[in-house]
C-alpha positions as CSV (number, residue, x, y, z in Angstrom):
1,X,-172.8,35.1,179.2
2,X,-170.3,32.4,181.3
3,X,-167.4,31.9,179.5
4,X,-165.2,28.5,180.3
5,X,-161.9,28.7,181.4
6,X,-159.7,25.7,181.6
7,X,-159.0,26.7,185.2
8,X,-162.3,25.2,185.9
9,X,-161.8,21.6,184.9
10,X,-159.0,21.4,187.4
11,X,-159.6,18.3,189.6
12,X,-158.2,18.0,193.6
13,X,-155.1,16.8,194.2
14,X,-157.1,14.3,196.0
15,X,-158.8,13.3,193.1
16,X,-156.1,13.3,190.6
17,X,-154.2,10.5,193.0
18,X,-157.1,8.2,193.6
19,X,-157.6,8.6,189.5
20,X,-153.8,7.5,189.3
21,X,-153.8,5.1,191.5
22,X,-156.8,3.8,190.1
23,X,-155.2,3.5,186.5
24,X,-152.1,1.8,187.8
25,X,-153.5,-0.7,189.9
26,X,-157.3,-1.8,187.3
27,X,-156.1,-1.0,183.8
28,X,-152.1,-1.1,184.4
29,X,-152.2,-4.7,186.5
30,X,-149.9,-3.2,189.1
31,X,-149.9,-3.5,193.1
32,X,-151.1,-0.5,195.0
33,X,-147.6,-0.1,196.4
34,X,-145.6,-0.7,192.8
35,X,-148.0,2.2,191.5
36,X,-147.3,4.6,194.4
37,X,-143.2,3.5,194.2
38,X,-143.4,4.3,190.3
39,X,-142.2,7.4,189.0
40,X,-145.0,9.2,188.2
41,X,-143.2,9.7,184.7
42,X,-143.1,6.4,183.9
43,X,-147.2,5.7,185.1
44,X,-148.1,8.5,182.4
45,X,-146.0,6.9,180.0
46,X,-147.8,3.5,180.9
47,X,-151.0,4.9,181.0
48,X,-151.0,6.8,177.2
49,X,-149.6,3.3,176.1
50,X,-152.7,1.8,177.4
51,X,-154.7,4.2,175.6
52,X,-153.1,4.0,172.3
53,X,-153.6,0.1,172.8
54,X,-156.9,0.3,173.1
55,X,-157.7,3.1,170.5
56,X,-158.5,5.6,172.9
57,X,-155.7,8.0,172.2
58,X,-153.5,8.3,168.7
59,X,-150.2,8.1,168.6
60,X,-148.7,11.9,168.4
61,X,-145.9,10.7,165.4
62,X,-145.4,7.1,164.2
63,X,-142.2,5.8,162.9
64,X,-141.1,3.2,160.7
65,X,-138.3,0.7,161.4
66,X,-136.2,2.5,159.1
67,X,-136.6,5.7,160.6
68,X,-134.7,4.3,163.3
69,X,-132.3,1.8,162.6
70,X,-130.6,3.0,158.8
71,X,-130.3,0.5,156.2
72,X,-127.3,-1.7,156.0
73,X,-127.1,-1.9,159.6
């Protein structure tokens, strides 16, 4: 019997750039050269946005207002 390892979903470093690059410049509205410039934390950061926008992902904790700013600020 195969078992699955995780190891096995790995995609090419080719591929994860062209996927990248493909999110930054279609769904993220950037130029090919602003998403190669961007720090490739900030393009992740963009990119879950984008999915919690469109429903695709969930938020991992949601605050409040008030769990950021205390009252009688």
């Amino acid at each position: 019997m195969y078992k699955w390892h995780k190891l096995d979903s790995r995609v090419s470093d080719e591929e994860l750039f062209t996927r990248l690059l493909y999110y930054g410049t279609v769904h993220l509205n950037r130029s090919e050269e602003e998403t190669w410039l961007m720090p490739l934390g900030l393009l992740l950061d963009l990119w879950e946005c984008h999915r919690q926008f469109l429903g695709i992902a969930k938020p991992s904790r949601e605050c409040d207002i008030y769990d950021v700013i205390p009252e009688g600020i």
